[in-house]
N, C-alpha and C positions, 0 to 999 in steps of 0.2 A: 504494500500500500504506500501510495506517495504521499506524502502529509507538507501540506501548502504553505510553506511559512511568510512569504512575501503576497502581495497583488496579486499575482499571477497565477490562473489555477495552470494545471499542468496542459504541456501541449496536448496539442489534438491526433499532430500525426507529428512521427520521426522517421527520418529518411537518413541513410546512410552514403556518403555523395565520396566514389572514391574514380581517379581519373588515371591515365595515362601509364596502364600496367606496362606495356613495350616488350612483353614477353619473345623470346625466340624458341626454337623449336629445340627442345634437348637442353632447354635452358642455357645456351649459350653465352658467355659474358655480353653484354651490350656495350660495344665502341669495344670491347677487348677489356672493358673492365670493372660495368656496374652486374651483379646477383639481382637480372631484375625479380626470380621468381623466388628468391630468398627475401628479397624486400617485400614482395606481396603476401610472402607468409610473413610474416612479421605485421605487416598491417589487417590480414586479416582477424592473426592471434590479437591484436588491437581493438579489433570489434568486438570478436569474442568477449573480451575482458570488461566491457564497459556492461555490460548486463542488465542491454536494454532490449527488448523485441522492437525492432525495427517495422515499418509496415513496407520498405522495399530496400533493394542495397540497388543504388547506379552508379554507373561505371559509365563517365564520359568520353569515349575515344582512345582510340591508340590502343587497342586491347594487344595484339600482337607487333610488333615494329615491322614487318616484314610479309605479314597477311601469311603465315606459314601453316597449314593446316594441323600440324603437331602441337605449336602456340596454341591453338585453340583449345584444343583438344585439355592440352593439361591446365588454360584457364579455366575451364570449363570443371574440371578433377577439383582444382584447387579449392572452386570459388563454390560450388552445390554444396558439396557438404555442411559445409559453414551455413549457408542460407536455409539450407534444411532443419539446423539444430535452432536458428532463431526463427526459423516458422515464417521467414521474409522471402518474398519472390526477388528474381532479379531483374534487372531491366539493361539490357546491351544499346549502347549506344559507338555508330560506328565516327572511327575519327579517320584524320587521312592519310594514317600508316596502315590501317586496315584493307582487305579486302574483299569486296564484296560478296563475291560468288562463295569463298569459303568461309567469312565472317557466318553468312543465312549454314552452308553445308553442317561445318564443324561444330561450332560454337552452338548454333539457334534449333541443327536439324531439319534444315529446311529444304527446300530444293534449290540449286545455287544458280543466281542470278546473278544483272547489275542493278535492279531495280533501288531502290532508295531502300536502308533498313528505317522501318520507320513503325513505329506501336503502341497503341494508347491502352493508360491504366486505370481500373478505376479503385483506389486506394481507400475503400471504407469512405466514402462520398468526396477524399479530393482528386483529380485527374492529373494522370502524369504521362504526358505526351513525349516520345521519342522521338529529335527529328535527327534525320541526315545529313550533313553539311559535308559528307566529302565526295570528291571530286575525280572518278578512275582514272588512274593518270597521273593527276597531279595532289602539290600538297596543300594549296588554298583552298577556301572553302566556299559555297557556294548553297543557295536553296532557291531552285529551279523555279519558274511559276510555278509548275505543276505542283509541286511538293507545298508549296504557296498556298494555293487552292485549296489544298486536301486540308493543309490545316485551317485554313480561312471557312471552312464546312464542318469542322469538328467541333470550332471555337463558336459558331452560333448559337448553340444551346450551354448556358454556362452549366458547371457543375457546382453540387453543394456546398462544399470546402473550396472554391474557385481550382484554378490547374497552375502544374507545375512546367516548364519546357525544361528538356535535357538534349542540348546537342555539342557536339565539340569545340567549333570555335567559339569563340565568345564574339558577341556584336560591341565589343570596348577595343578602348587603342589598347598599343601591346607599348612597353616601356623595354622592348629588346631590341636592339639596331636589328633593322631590317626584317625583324619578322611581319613587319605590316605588311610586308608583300606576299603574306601566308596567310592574311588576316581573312574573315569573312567581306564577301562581295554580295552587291546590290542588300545592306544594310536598311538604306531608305523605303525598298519595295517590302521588305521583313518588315520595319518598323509599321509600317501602314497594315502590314497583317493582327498585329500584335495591339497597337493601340485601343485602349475603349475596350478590351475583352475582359474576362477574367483572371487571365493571367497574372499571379500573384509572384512570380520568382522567376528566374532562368537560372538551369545548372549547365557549368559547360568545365573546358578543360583548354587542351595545347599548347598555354602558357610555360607550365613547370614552375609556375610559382601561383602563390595565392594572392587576388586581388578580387575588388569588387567594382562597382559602380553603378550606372541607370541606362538603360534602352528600351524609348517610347515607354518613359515613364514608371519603367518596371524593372525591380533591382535583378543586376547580375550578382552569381558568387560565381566565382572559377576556384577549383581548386586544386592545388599541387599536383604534382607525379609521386606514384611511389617508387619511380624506377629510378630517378635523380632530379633533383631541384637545380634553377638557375639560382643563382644570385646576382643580383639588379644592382648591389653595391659597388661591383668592381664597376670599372673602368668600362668601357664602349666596347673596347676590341677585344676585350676579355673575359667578357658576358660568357661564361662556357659551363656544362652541368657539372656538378657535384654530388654525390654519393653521401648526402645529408638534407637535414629539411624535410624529409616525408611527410605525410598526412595528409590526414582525407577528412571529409568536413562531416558535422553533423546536422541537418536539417530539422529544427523545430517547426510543424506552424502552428499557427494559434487562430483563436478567429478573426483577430486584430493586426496580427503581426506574420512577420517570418523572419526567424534567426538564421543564421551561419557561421556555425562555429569549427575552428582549427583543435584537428587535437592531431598531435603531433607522434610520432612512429617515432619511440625513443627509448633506450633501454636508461632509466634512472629513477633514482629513490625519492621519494615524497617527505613532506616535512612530520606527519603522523601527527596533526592536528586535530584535522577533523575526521574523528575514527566513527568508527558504528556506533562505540559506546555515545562518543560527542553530539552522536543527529539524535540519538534514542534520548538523551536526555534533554536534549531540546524539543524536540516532540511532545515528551509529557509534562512542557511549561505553557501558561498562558500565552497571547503574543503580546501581554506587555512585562510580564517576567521574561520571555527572552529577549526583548528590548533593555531591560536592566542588565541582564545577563551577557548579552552578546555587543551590544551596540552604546552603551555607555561608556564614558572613556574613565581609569583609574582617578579618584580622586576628585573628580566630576560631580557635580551638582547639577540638579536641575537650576 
């Protein structure tokens, strides 16, 4: 049982937002030297641990680096199990290392196309729409009219908890020299799909780092890679990944709101403050004994 100590009752739904696995087939180093598919276990044991039932785990793009059917395969190993013991579906979203024909074969079980991966959820009344932004061919991203459409026809009828979008790129500038030229295209035709609906959030990925921002008035969260993060601090020409920084976001909504929070893929110790015993006893105080308790400062008078 969750017991409400602030405003806030508890969310309505939690989403587990994890992006940019880059898996290779036989789990080959990536560049020759990141464990992508020892970092994915490491962040899935992450989720694990938080000891929450999620109502879906997504995965924005780049599932494979090289669209290699064996990548699939073992994301696929890695990732059900896990989703099975918290009772959350998954939701595949293609990026544009992926590809297509084997992303639908390997991964989904499908029959393997190029058609756009594309699939809507309906999450205990909020909707969480998959779209497609990558590009056969190439690494920029793109949402076709067609693709347009279909969601400009789904988005008519809102849902109860309004809807979530999940696709790879994000519609925000990128703060890495020259990946704008990777960036999502025709932004302004998407905006116009987007605007005035329900649309309460966008989850996307490609970055390799975590940022956020607004597109047609509706917040982005992007979040990290678990395969390696950039760092934006160095210098221009030395923007280059790193084998730290992991993490995948956690998704609150609320009826009011929608959070996005960083938790971080990290082996380290905690300061043993706030223990079980510390919430259980705060639990069995009024909320203005734990206002004495917690929130008064030593020495302090009203």
């Amino acid at each position: 049982m969750t017991v409400q100590f602030g405003l806030h009752p508890p969310a309505r739904h939690v989403i587990v937002h994890v992006s940019d696995t880059h898996l290779l087939d036989s789990n080959r180093p990536l560049g020759g030297r990141y464990d992508t598919g020892g970092n994915l276990t490491r962040t899935l044991e992450a989720v694990e641990r938080l000891q929450v039932r999620p109502d879906a785990i997504v995965f924005t793009g780049d599932l494979a680096d090289l669209g290699e059917p064996g990548a699939y395969r073992a994301l696929r190993d890695a990732v059900d199990p896990v989703a099975e013991r918290l009772g959350a579906p998954v939701v595949w979203v293609a990026g544009n290392h992926d590809e297509r024909p084997e992303l639908r074969r390997d991964l989904l079980g499908l029959a393997p196309s190029q058609e756009p991966v594309t699939s809507v959820h309906d999450l205990a009344g909020l909707r969480l729409i998959a779209l497609d932004t990558s590009v056969p061919g190439w690494h920029h991203g793109e949402l076709g009219a067609q693709q347009r459409d279909w969601l400009r026809d789904v988005l008519r009828e809102p849902a109860p908890h309004g809807t979530l979008l999940a696709l790879h790129h994000p519609p925000l500038p990128s703060h890495i020299p020259l990946f704008d030229i990777l960036e999502l295209r025709d932004q302004a035709a998407f905006a116009e799909v987007v605007a005035g609906t329900d649309v309460r959030g966008i989850l996307a990925g490609h970055l390799h780092y975590s940022t956020s921002g607004t597109f047609a008035g509706v917040p982005v969260s992007v979040a990290a890679a678990t395969c390696y993060t950039m760092d934006i601090s160095r210098p221009a020409a030395e923007v280059n990944g790193m084998d730290a920084g992991q993490s995948f976001h956690l998704v609150h909504v609320y009826d009011d709101t929608v959070t996005h929070s960083v938790v971080p893929v990290v082996e380290a110790g905690d300061g043993g403050f706030f223990t079980a015993e510390w919430v259980e006893r705060m639990a069995r105080l009024t909320p203005q004994e734990r206002l004495e308790a917690f929130s008064r400062k030593p020495g302090r008078s009203g």
